[in-house]
Biopython code that builds the backbone (N, CA, C, O; Angstrom):
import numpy as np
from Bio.PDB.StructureBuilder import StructureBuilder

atoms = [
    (1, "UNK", "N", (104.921, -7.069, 294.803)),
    (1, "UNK", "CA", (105.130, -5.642, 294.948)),
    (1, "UNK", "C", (104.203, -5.134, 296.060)),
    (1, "UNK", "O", (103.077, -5.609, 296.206)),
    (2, "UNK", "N", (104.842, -3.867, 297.078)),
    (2, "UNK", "CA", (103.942, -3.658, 298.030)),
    (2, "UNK", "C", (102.953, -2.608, 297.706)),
    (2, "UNK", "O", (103.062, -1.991, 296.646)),
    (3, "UNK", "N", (101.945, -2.344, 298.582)),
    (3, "UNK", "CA", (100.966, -1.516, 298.158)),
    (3, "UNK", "C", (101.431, -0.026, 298.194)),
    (3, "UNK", "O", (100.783, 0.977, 297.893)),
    (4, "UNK", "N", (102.341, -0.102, 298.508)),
    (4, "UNK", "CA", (103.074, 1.202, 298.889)),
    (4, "UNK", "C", (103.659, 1.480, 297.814)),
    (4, "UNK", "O", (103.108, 2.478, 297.348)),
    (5, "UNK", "N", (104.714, 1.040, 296.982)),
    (5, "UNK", "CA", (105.093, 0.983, 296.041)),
    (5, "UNK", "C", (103.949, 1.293, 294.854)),
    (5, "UNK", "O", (103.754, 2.403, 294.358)),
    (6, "UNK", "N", (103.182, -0.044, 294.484)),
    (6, "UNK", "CA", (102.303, 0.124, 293.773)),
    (6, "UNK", "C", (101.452, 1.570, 293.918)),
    (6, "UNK", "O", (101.047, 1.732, 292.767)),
    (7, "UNK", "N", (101.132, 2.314, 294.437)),
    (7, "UNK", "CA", (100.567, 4.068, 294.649)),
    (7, "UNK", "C", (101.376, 4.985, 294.175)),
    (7, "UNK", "O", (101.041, 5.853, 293.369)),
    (8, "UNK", "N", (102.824, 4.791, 294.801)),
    (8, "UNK", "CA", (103.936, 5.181, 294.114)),
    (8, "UNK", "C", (104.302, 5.531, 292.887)),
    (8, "UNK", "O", (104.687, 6.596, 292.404)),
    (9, "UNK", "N", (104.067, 4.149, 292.333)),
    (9, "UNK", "CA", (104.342, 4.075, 290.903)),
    (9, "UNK", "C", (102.820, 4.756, 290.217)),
    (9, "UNK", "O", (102.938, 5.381, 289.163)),
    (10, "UNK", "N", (101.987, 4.673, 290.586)),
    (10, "UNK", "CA", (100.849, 5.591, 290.312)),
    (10, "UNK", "C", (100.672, 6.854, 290.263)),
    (10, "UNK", "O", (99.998, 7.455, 289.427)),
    (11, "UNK", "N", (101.301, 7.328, 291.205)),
    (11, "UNK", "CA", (101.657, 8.762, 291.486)),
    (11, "UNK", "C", (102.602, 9.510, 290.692)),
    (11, "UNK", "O", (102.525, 10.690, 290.352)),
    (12, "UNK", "N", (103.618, 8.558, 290.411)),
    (12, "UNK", "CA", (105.052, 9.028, 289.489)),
    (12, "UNK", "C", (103.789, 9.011, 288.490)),
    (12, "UNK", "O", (103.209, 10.096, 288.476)),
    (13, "UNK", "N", (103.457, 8.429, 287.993)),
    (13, "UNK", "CA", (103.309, 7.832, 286.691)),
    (13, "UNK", "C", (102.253, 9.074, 285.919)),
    (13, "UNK", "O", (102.445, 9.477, 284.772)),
    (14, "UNK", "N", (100.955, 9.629, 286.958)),
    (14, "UNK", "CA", (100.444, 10.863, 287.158)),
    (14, "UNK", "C", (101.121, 12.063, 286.682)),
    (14, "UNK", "O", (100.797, 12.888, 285.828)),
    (15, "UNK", "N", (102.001, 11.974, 287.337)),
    (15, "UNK", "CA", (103.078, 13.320, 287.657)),
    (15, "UNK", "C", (103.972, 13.853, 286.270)),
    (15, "UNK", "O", (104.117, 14.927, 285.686)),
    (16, "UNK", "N", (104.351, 12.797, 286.149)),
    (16, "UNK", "CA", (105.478, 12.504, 285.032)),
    (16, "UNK", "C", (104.272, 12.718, 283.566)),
    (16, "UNK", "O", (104.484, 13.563, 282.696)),
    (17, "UNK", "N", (103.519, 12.143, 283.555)),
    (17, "UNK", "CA", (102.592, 12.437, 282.253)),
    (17, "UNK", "C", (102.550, 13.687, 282.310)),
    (17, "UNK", "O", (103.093, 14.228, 281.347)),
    (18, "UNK", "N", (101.940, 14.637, 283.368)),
    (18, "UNK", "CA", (101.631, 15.862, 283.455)),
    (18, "UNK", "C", (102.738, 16.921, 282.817)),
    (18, "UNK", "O", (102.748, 17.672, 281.842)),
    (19, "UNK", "N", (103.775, 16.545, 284.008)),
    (19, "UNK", "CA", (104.853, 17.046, 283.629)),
    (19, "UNK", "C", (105.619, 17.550, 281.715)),
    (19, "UNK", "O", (105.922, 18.591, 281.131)),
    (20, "UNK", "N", (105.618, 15.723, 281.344)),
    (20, "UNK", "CA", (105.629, 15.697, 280.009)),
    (20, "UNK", "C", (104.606, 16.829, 278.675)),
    (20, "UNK", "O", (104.789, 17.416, 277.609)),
    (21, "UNK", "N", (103.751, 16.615, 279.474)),
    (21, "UNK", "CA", (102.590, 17.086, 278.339)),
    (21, "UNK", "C", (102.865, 19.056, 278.751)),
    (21, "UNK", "O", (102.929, 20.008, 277.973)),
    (22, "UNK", "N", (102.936, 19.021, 279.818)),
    (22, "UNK", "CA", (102.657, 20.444, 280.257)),
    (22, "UNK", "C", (104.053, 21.397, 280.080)),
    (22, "UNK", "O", (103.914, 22.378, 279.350)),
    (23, "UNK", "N", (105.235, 21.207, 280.625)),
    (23, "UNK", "CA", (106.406, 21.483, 280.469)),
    (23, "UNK", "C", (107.637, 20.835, 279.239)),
    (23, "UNK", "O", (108.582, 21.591, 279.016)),
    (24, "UNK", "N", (107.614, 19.858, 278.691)),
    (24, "UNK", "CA", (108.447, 19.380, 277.655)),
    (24, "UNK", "C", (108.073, 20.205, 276.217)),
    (24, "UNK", "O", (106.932, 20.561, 275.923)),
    (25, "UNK", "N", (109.052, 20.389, 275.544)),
    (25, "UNK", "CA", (108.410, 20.912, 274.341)),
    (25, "UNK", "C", (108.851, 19.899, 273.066)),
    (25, "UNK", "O", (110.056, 19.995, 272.836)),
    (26, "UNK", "N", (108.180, 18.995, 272.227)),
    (26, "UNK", "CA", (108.531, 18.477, 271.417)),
    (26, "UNK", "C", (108.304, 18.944, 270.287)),
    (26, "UNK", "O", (107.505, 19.880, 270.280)),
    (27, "UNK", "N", (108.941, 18.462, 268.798)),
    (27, "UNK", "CA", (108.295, 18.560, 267.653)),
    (27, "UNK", "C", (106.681, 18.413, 267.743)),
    (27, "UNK", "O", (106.169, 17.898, 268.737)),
    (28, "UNK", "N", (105.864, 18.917, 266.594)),
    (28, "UNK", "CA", (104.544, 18.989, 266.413)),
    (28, "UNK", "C", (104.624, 17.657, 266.131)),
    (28, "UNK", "O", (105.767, 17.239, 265.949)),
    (29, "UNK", "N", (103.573, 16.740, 266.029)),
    (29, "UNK", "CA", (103.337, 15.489, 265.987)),
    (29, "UNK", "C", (104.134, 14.094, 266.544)),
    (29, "UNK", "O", (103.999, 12.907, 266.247)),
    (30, "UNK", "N", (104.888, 14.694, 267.343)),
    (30, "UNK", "CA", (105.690, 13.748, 268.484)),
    (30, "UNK", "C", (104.887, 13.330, 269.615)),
    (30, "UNK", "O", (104.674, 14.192, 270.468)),
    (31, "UNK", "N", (104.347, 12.047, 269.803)),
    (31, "UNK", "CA", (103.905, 12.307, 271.552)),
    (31, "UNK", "C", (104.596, 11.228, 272.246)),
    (31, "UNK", "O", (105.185, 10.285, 271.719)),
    (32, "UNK", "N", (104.472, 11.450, 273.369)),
    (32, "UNK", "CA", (105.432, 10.443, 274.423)),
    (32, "UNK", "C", (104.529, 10.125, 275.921)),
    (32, "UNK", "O", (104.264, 10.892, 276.848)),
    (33, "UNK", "N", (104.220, 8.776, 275.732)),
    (33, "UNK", "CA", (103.318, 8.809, 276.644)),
    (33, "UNK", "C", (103.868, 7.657, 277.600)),
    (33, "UNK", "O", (104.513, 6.709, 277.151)),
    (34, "UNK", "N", (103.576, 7.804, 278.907)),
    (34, "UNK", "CA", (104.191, 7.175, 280.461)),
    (34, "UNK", "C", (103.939, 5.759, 279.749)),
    (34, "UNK", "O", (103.213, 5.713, 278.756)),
    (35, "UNK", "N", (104.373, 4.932, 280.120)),
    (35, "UNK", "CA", (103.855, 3.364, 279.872)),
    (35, "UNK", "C", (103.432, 2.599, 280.891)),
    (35, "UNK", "O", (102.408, 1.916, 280.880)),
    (36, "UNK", "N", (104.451, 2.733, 282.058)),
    (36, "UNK", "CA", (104.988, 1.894, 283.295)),
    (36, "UNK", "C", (105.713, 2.382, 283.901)),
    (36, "UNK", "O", (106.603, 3.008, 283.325)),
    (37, "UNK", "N", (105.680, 2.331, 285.412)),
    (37, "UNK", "CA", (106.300, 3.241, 286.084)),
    (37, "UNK", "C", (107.068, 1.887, 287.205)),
    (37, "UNK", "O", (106.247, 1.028, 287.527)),
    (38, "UNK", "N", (107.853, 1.776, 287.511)),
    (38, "UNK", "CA", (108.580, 0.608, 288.179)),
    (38, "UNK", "C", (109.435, 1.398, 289.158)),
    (38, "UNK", "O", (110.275, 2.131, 288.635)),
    (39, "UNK", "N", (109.359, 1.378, 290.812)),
    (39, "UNK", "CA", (110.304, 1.820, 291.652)),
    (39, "UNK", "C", (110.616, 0.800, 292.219)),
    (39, "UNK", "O", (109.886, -0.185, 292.330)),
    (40, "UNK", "N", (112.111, 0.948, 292.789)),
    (40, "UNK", "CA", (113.051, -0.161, 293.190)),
    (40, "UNK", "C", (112.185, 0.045, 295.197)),
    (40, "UNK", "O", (111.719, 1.112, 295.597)),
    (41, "UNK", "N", (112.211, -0.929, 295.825)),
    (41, "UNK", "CA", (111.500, -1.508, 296.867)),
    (41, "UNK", "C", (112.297, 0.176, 298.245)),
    (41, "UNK", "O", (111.682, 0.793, 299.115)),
    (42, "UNK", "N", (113.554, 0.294, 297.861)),
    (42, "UNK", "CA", (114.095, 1.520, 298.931)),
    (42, "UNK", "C", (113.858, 2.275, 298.221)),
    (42, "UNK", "O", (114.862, 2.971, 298.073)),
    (43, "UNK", "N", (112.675, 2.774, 297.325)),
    (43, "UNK", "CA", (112.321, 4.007, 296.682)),
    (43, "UNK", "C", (113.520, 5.147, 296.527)),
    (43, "UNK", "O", (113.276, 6.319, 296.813)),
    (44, "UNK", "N", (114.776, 4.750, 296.077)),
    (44, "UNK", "CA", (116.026, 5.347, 295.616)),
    (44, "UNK", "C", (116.150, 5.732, 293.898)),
    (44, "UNK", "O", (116.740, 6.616, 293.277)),
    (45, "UNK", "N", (115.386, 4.732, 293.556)),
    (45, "UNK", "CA", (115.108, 4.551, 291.918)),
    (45, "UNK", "C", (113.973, 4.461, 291.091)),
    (45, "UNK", "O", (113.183, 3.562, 291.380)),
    (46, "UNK", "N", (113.713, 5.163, 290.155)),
    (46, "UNK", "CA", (112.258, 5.094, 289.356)),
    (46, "UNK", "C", (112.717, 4.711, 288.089)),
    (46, "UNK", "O", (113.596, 5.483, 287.705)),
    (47, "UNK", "N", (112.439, 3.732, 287.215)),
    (47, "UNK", "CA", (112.376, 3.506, 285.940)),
    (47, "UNK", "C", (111.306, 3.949, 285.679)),
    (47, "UNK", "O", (110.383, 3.805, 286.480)),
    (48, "UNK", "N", (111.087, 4.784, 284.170)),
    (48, "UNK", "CA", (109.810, 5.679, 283.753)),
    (48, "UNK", "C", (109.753, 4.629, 282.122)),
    (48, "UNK", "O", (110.830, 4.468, 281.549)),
    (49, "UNK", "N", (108.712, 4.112, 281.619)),
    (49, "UNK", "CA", (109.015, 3.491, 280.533)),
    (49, "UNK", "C", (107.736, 4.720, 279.534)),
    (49, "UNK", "O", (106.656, 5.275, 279.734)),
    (50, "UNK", "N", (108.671, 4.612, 278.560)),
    (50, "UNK", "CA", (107.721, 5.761, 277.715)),
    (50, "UNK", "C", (107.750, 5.005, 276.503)),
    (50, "UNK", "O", (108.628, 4.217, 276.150)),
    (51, "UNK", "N", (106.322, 5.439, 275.681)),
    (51, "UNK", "CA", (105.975, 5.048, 274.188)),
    (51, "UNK", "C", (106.125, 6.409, 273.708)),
    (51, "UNK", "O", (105.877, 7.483, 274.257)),
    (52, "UNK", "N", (106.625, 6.103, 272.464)),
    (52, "UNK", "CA", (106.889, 7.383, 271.465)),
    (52, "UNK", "C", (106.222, 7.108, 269.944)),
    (52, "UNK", "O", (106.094, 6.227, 269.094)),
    (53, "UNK", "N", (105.976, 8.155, 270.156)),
    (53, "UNK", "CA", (105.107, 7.812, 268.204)),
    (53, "UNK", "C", (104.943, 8.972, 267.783)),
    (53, "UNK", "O", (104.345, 9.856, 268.396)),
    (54, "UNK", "N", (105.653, 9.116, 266.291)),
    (54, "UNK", "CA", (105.782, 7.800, 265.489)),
    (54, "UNK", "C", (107.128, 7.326, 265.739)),
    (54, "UNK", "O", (108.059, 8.097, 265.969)),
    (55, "UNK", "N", (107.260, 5.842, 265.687)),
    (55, "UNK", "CA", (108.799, 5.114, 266.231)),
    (55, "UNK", "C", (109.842, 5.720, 265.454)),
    (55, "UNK", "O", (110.927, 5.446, 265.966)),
    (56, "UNK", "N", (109.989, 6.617, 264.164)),
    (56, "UNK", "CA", (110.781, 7.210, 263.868)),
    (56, "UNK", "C", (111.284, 8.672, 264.061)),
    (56, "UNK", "O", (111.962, 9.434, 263.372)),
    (57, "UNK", "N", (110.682, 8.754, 265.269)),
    (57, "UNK", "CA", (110.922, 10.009, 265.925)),
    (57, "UNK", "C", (111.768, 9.858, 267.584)),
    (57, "UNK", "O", (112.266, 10.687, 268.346)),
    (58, "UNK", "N", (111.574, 8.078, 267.627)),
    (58, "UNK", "CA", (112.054, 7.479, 269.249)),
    (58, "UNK", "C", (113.754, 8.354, 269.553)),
    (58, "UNK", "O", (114.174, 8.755, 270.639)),
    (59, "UNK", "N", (114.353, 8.428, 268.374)),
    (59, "UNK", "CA", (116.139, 8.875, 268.534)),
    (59, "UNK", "C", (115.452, 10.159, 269.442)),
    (59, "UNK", "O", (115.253, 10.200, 270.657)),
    (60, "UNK", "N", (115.098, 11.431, 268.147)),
    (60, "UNK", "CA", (114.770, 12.804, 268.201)),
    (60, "UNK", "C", (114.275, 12.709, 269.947)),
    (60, "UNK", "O", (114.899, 13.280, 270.842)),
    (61, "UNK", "N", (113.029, 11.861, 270.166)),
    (61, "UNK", "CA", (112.259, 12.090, 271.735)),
    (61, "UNK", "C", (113.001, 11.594, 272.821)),
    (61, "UNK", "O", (112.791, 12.085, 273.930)),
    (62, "UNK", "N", (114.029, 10.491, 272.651)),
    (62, "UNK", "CA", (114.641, 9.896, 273.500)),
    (62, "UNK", "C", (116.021, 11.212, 274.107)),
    (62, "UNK", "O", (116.420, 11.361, 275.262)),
    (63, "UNK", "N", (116.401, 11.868, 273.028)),
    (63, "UNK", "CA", (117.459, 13.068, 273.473)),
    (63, "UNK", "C", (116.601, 14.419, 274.284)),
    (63, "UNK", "O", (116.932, 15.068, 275.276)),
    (64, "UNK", "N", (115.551, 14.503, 273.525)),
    (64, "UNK", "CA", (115.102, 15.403, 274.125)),
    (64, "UNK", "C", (114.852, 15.219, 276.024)),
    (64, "UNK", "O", (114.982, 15.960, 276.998)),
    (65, "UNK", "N", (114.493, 13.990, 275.816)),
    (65, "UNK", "CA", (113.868, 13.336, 277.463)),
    (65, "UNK", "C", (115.191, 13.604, 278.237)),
    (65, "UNK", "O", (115.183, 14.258, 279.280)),
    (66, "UNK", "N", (116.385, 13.056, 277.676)),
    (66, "UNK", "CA", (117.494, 13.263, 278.441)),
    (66, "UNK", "C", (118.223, 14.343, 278.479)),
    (66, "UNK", "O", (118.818, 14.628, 279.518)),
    (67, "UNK", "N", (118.295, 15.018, 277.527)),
    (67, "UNK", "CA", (118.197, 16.224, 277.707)),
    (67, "UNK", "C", (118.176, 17.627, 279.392)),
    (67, "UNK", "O", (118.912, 18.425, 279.972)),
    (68, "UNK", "N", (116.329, 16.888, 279.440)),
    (68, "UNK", "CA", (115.191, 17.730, 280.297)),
    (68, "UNK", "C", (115.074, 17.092, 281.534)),
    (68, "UNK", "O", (114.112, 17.348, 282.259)),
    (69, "UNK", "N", (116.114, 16.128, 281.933)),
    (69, "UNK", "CA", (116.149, 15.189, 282.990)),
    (69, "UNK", "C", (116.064, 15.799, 283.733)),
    (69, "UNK", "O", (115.055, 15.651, 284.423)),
    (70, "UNK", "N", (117.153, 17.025, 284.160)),
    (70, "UNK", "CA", (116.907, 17.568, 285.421)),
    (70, "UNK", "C", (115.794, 18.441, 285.414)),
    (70, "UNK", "O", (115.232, 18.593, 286.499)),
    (71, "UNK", "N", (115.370, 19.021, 284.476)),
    (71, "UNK", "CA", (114.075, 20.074, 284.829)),
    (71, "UNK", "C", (113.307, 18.926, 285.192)),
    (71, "UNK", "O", (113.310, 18.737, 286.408)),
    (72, "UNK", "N", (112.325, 17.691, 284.198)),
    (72, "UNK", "CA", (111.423, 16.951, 284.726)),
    (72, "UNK", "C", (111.441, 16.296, 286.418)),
    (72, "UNK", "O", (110.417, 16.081, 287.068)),
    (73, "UNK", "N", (112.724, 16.078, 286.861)),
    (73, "UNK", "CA", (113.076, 15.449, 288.100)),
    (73, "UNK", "C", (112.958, 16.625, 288.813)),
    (73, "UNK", "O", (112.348, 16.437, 289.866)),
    (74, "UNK", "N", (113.337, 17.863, 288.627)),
    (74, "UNK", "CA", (113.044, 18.978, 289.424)),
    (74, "UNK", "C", (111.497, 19.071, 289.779)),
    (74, "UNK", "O", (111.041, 18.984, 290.918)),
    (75, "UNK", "N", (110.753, 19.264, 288.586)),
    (75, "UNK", "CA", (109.484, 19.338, 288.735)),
    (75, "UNK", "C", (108.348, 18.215, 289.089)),
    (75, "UNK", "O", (107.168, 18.470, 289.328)),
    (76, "UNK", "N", (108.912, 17.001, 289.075)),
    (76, "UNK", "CA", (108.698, 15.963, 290.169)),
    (76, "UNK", "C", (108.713, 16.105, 291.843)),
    (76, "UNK", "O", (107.992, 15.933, 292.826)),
    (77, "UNK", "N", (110.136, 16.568, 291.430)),
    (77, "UNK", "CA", (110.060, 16.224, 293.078)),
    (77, "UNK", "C", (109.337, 17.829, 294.097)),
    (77, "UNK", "O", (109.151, 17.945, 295.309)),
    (78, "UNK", "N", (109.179, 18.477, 293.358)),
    (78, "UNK", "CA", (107.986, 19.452, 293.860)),
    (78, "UNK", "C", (106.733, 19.064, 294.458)),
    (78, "UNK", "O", (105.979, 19.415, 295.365)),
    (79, "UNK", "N", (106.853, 18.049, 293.419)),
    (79, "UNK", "CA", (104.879, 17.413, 293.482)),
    (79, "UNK", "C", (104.799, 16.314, 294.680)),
    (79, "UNK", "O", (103.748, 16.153, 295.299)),
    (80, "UNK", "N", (106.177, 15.441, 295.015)),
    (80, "UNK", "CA", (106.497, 14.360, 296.000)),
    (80, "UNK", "C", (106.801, 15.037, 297.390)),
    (80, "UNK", "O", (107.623, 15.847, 297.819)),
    (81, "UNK", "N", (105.687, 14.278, 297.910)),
    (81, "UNK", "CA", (105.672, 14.868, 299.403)),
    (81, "UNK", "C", (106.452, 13.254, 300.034)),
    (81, "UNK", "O", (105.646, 12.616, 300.712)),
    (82, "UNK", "N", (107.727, 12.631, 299.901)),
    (82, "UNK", "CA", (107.566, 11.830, 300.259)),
    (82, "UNK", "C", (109.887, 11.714, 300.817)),
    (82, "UNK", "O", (110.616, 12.694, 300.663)),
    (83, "UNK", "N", (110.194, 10.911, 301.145)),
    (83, "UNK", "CA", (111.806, 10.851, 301.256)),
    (83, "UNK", "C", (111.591, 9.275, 301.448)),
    (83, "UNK", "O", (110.781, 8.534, 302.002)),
    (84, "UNK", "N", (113.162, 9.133, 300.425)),
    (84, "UNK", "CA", (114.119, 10.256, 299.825)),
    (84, "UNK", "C", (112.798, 10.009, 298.559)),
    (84, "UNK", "O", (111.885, 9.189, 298.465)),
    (85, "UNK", "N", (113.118, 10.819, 297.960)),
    (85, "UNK", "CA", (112.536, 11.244, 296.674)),
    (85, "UNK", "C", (113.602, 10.430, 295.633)),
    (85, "UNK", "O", (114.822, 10.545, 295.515)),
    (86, "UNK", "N", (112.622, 9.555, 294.923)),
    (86, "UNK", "CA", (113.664, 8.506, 293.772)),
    (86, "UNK", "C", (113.951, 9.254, 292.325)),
    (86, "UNK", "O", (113.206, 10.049, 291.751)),
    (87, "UNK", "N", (115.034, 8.849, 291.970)),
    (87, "UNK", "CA", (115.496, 9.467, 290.999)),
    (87, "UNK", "C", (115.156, 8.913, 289.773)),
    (87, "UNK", "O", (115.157, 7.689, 289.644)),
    (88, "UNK", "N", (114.895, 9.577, 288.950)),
    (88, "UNK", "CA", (113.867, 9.266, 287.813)),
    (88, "UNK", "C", (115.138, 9.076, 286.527)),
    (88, "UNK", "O", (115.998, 9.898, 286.210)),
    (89, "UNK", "N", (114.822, 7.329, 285.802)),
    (89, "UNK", "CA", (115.358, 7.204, 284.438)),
    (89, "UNK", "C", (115.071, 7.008, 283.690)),
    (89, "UNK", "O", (115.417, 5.834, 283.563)),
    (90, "UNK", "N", (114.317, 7.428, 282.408)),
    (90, "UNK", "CA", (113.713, 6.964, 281.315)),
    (90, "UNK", "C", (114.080, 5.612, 280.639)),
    (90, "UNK", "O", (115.237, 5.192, 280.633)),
    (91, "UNK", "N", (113.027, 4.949, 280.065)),
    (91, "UNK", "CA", (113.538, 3.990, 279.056)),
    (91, "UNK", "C", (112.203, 3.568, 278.249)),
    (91, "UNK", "O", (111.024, 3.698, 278.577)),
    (92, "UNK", "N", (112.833, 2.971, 276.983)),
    (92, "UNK", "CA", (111.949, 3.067, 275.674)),
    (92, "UNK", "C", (111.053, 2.003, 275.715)),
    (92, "UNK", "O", (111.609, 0.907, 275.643)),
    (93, "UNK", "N", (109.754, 1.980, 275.815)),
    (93, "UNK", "CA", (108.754, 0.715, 275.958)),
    (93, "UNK", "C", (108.448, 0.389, 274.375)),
    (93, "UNK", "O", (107.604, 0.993, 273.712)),
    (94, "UNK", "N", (109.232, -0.609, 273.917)),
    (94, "UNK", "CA", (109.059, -1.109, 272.637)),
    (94, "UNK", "C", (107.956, -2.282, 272.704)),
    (94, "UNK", "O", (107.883, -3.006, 271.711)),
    (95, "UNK", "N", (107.113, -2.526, 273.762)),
    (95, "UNK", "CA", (105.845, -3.537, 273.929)),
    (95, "UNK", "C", (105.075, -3.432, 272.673)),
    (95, "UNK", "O", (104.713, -4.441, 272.067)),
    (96, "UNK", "N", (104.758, -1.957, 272.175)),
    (96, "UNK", "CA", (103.764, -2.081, 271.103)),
    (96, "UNK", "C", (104.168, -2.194, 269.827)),
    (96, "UNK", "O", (103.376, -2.731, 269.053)),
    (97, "UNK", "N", (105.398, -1.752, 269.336)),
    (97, "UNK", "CA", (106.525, -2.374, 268.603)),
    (97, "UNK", "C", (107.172, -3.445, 267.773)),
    (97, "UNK", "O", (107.626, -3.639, 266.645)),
    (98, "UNK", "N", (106.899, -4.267, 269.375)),
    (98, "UNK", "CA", (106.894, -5.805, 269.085)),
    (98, "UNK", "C", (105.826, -6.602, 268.902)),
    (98, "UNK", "O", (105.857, -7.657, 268.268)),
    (99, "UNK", "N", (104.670, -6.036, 269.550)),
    (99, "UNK", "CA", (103.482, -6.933, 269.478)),
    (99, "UNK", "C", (102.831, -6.690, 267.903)),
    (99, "UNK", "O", (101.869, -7.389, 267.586)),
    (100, "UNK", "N", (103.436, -5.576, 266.817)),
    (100, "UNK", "CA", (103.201, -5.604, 265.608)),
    (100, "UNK", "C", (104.205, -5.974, 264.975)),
    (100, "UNK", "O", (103.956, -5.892, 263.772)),
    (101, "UNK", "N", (105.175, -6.327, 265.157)),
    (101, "UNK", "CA", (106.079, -7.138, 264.866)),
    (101, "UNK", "C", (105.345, -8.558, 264.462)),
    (101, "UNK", "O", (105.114, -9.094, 263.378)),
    (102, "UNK", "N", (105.013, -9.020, 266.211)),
    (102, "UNK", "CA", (104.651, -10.436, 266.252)),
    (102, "UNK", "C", (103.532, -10.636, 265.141)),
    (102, "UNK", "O", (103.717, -11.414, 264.205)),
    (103, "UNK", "N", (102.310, -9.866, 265.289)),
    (103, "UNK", "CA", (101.257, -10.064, 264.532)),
    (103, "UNK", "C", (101.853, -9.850, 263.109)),
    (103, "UNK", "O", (101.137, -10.602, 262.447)),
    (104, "UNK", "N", (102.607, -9.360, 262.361)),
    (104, "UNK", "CA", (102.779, -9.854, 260.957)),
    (104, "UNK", "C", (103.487, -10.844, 260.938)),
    (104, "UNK", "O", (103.596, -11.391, 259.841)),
    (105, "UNK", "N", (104.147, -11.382, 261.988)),
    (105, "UNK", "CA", (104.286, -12.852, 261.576)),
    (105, "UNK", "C", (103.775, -14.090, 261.499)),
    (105, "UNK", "O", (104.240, -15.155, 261.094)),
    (106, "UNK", "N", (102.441, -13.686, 262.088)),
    (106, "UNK", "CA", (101.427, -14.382, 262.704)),
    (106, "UNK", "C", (101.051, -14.448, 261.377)),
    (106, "UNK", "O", (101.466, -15.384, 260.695)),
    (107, "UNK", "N", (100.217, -13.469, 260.825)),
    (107, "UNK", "CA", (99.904, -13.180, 259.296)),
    (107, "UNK", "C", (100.178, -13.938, 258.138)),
    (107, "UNK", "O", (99.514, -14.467, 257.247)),
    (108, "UNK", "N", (101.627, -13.798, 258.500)),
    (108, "UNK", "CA", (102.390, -14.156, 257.375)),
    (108, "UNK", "C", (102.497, -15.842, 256.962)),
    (108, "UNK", "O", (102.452, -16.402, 255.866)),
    (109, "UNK", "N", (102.712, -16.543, 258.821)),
    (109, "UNK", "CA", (102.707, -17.772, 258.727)),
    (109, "UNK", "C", (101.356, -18.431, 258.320)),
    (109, "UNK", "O", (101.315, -19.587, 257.898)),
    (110, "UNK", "N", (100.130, -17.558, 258.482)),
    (110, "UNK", "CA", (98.873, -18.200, 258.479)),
    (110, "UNK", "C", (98.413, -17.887, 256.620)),
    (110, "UNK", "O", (97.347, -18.397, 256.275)),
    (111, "UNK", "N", (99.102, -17.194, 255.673)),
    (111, "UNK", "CA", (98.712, -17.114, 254.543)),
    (111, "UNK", "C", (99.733, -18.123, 253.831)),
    (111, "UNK", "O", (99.658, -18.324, 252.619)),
]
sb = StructureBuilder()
sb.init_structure("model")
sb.init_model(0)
sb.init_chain("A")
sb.init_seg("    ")
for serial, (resi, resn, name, xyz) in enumerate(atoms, 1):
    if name == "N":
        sb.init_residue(resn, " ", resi, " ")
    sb.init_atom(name, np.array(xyz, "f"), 0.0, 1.0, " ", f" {name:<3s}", serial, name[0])
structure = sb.get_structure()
């Protein structure tokens, strides 16, 4: 990945938290936080990977996100001084999910 990119994805990743926390309105005890930010190399595309907790709230936060697509992408690309400006798609980072997944099986096999 280039260094260019990599800042990029730093910058989204900045932006997009802000955005989230400052402008989104969720249920009380919902939070949704950036995970990973991945842009395609012709900066045309942003994958945004978000954690949601508690995981039984992922349906409820995942509509809302899509939902607010265009306001959040609006209010992105305010903040991007850059062209073209990539278009932003959410998706669900189940990393922490699984890694408690894994560990009770770990558990389980070792008792």
């Amino acid at each position: 990945m280039s260094d260019r990119i990599t800042k990029i994805n730093s910058l989204v990743q900045k932006h997009i938290g802000e955005i989230l926390t400052r402008d989104i309105s969720l249920k009380p005890g919902v939070f949704v936080t950036v995970a990973k930010v991945d842009t395609t190399p012709d900066l045309r595309y942003t994958r945004i990977f978000v954690s949601i907790f508690p995981e039984k709230e992922i349906d409820y936060a995942a509509k809302t996100l899509e939902k607010e697509l265009y306001q959040i992408q609006g209010a992105l690309n305010k903040k991007l001084v850059m062209k073209p400006l990539p278009k932003i798609e959410f998706k669900i980072d189940m990393t922490e999910s699984k890694a408690d997944e894994i560990e009770k099986l770990l558990k389980e096999i070792n008792n």
